[in-house]
N, C-alpha and C positions, 0 to 999 in steps of 0.2 A: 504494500500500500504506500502510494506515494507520501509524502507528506501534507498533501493538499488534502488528500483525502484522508488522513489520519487527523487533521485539523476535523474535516468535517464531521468525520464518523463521534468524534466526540464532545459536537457540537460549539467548537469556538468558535466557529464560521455563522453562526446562526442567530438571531435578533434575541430570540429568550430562550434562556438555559434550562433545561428540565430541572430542580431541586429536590426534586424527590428522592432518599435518600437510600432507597431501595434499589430505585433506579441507576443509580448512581452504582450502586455496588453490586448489580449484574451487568453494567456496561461495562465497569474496571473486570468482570469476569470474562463477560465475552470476548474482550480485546486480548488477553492474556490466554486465553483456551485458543486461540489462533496460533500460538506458536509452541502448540502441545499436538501435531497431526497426527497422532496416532491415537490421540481420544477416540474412543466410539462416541457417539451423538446423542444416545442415549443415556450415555455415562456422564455426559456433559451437563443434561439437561438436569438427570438427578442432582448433581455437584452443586448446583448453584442455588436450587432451590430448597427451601426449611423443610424439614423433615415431621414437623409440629408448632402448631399454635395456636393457645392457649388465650382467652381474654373472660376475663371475670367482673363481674360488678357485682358492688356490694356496698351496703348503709352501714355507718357509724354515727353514734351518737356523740354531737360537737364539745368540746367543752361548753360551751354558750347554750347546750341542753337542747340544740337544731339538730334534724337527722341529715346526712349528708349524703351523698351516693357519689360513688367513686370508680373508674374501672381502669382495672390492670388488664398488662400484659406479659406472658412468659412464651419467650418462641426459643426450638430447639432447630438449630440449623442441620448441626452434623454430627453424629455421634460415632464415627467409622473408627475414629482414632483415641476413643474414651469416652468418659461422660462428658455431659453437658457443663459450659464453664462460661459462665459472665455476670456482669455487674446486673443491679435494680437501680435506676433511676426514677427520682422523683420531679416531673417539672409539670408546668401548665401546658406545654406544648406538645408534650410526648404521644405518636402515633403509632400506629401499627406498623408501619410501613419503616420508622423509623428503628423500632425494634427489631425488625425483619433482618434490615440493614445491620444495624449493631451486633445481632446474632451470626451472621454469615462471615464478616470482617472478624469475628473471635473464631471461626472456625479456621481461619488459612492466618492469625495471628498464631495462634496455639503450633500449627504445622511449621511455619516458618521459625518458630525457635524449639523446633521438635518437643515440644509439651504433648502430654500423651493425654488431652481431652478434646472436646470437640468444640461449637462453638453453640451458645447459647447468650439470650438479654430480657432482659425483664423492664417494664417502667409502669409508674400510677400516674393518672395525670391529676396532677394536683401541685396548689403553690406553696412549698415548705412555710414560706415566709408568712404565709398568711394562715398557717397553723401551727396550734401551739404544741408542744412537745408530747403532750399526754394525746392530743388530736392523732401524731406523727404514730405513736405508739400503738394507738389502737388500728391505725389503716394500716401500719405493717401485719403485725398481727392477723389482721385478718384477709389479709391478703396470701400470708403462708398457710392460715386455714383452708382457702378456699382452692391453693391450689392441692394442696394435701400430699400425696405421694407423686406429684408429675418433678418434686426437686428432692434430692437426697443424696448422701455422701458419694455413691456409687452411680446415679443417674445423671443428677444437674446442681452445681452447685455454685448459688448464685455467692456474687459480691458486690462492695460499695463502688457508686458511681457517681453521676451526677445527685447532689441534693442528698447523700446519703453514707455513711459512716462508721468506725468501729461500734457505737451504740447503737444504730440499725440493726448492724449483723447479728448484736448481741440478741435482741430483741428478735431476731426470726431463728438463729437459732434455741433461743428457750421454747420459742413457742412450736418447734418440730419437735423441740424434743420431749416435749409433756404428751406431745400426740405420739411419739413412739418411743415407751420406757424399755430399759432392759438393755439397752445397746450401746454403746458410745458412736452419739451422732454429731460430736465434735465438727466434723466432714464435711455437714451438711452447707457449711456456709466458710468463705477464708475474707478476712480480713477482719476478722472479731477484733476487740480488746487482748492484747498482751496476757495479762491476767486470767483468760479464759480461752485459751489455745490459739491467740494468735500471733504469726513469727513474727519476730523482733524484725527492723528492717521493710516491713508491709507497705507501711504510710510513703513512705518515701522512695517505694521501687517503681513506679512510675518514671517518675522524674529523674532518678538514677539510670535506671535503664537507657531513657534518653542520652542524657551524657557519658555513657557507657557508647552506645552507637554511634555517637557524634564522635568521637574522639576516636575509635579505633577507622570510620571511614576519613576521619581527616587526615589520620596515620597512613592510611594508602592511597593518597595522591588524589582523592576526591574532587577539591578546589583546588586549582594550583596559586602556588603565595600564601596556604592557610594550611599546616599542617595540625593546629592544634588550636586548643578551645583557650590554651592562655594568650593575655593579649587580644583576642577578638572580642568585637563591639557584639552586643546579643540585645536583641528585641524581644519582650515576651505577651504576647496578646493574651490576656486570660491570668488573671493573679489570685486564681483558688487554689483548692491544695497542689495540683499540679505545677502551675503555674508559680506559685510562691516559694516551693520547694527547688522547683529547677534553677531559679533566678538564686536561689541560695548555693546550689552546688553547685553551677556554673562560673559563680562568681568566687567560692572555693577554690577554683583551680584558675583562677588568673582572668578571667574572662571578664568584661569591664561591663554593667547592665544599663543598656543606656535608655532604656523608657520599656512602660509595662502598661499596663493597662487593667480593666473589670468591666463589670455591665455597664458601669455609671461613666465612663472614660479612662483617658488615658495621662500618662506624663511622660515630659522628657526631657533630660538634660546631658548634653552628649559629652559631661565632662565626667557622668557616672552617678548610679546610683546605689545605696544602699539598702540589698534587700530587705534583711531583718529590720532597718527603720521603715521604709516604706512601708510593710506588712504591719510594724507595732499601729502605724498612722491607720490603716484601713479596717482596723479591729478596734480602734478607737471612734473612728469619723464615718466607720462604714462603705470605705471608698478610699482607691489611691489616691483620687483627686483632690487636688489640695495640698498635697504633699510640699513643704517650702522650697522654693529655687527651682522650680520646675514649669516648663511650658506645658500649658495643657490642650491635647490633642484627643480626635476621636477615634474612637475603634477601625475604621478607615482607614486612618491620618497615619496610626501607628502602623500599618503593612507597608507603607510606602515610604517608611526613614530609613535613607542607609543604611546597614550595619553589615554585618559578614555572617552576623545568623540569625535569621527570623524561627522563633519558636512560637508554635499558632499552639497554645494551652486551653481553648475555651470548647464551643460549640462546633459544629457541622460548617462545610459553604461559607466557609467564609475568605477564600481565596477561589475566584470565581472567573468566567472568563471575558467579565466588564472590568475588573481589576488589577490581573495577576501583570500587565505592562507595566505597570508602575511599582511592582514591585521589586526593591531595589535591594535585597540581599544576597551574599555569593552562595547561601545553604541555607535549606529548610529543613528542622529538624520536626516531624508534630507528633509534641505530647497529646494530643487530643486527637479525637475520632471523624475520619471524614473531614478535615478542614480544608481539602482541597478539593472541587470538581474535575470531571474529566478534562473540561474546556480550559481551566486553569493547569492543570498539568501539561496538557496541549504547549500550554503558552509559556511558560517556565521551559519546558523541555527545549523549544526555539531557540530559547533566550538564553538556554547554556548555567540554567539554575539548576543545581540536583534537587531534591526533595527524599528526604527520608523519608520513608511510608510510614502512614499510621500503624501497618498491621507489622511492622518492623520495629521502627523508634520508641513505641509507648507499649512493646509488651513486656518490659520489667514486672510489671503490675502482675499480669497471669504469670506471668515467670514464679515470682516471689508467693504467689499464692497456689502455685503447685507444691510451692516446700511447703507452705504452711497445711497443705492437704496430707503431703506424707510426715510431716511430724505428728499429726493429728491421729493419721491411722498408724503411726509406730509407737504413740507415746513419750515425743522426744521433745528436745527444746533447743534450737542451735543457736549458738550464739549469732550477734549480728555481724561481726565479720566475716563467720564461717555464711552464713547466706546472702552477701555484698560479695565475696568470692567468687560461690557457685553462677550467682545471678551474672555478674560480670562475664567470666568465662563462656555462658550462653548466647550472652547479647552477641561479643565479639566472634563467636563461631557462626553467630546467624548473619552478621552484618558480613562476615565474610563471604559465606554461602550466598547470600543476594548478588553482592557485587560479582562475585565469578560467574555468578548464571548471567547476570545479564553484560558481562564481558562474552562468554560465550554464544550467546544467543546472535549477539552484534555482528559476533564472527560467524557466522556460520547462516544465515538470513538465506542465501540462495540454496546451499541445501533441506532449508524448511519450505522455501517455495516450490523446491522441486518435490517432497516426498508429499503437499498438499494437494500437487497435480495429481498424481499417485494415487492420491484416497481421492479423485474426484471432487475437491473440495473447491474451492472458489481462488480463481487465478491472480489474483490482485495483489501486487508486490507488498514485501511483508518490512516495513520500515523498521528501524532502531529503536530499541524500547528501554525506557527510562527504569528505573530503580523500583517505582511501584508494580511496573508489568512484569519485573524477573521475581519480585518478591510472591508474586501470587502467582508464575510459572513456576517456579522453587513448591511453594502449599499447593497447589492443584496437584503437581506429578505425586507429593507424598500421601495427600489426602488416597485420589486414586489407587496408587500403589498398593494400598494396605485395602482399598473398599473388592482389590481385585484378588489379594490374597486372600482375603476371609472366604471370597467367594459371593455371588450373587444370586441369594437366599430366593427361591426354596431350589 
């Protein structure tokens, strides 16, 4: 595919961007199953689609003594390679379709750092902020009531995500495990409290992971003139836990933070900022904004300042393809899920910007909460070095593994378009594929692999 048409096929050439974030994450599929020609098509079509899902509504009684009605969702992508593994989010705007999305990206994030579960996501829509804690309580609760046995140590086991917490988990795991005595269901949920089996290391393996990834592809000639994260200028969109954490270990190893941003906006002062002050100011005032000495910018404003590494920590789409020209960094690292569309990849890839993948760069998180699953089912407790080690060692064998596949794939294009004539597949030259599309050629061949060693039931 030329590159006009690989502009097209993912929509940067086109007046308005499909945003649906489903959508999004069977087009990053389909474009990726292109340079896999020995898929069958049937095999193709299972891979990409949820295997289960789940939506429930259900009334609570408010603090305020009003009944409220609420509906969740739990979608199980892929289970070929283990149980089901993903966060619950809580936000006003969470859909089905978003879920979908979330659940599928956990299943080829899992496979790309050979995590042996599959991909699963959960969310209520509902606004945390406009419920009070005992509110938050009772909707978890009965949310893991209603979905009863579709989550459990061995099936699906969800964790914290948007809008939701070591005190979440606590709170779904108690209430699994009053509904089933006798067993240690520890399992059933990772990213608990410390105190109650969860690993040391959790809160902050998101964010580590990233700079974990960053730093071993900047070690292998990724940007040329930037081999490492000290010294480099970093932009962080998103200053929640992800976001606050990374702008903290990033600036740990030399890295200078020159604006950040939250819901409410942004700041920036490109003579550097300090994380831990910044963050004390936003848990004071509510918001970075405001912070003294600083230009205040908007969530916008903040993808389009210099720097040498933009970290998108927040939502979905937010690197789009009305925006991604102007954006001016030599690397994108994203802590967060989906921040970039096709059409914005598109445009980046042009432009000679790499992009770490979401289902690459921010899977410290299921990394760290697979130890915290087998400490859980062995009874152990590791220290936090001992799983900053482990977790490290992973990131940089996966960060490896992406770049060689899509070093290889690069080389080798005319013989993928010759074995796609072969299979009668569609003749249209097969262009240079960015770091997202080897990352999910890397997960689709493992996914596969093993759906074909089990065998195809009955």
């Amino acid at each position: 595919m030329s590159k006009a048409k690989q502009t097209q096929a993912t929509g940067a050439g086109n007046g308005k961007e499909d945003l649906n974030p489903f959508h999004i994450a069977q087009q990053q599929f389909d474009h990726a199953a292109r340079y896999i020609p020995d898929l069958k098509a049937g095999l193709v079509e299972w891979l990409k689609r949820p295997n289960r899902m789940i939506t429930v509504e259900f009334p609570i009684e408010t603090a305020e003594g009003e009944v409220k009605n609420f509906v969740g969702y739990r979608c199980v992508h892929n289970l070929a390679r283990g149980p089901g593994k993903g966060g619950i989010r809580y936000h006003p705007d969470v859909t089905a379709d978003e879920v979908r999305a979330l659940a599928s990206w956990m299943t080829w994030k899992c496979a790309v750092l050979d995590v042996p579960f599959g991909g699963a996501k959960g969310g209520i829509i509902c606004n945390p902020k406009k419920r009070t804690k005992e509110d938050l309580r009772k909707i978890t609760r009965r949310f893991v009531s209603e979905l009863g046995d579709a989550i459990g140590p061995y099936t699906d086991i969800p964790a914290p995500d948007v809008n939701t917490n070591a005190e979440t988990m606590a709170w779904i795991y108690d209430t699994y495990d009053m509904m089933h005595k006798g067993r240690n269901n520890l399992g059933v949920v990772t990213g608990k409290p410390v105190n109650m089996g969860g690993s040391l290391g959790r809160n902050e393996a998101t964010s580590r992971g990233c700079l974990y990834c960053t730093q071993q592809a900047l070690s292998m000639g990724l940007v040329d003139g930037l081999d490492s994260v000290k010294g480099a200028t970093v932009v962080v969109q998103g200053y929640g836990n992800a976001g606050a954490i990374a702008a903290q270990l990033y600036a740990e190893q030399g890295a200078k933070i020159i604006a950040v941003s939250d819901s409410r906006g942004g700041i920036h002062n490109p003579e550097g900022l300090d994380p831990d002050k910044v963050l004390a100011h936003k848990k004071k005032t509510g918001s970075v904004v405001g912070y003294p000495g600083t230009k205040e910018v908007s969530n916008e404003e903040i993808l389009t300042i210099p720097c040498d590494i933009l970290i998108p920590a927040a939502l979905e789409n937010v690197i789009r393809g009305d925006n991604a020209a102007e954006v001016q960094a030599k690397v994108i690292a994203e802590a967060a899920n989906g921040p970039t569309t096709p059409a914005g990849d598109a445009i980046l890839f042009d432009r000679g910007i790499p992009v770490l993948p979401d289902i690459l760069a921010n899977a410290g998180g299921v990394t760290v909460s697979y130890f915290e699953w087998v400490q859980n089912n062995e009874n152990e407790q590791w220290e936090e070095d001992e799983v900053n080690a482990k977790m490290r060692a992973k990131m940089i064998k996966a960060t490896e593994a992406v770049v060689k596949t899509q070093k290889e794939i690069n080389g080798t294009l005319k013989e993928l378009e010759a074995r796609r004539q072969e299979r009668g597949l569609d003749g249209d030259r097969l262009a240079p594929i960015d770091l997202r599309t080897a990352a999910y050629v890397l997960a689709i061949s493992r996914v596969a692999e093993v759906t074909l060693e089990r065998g195809i039931w009955p």
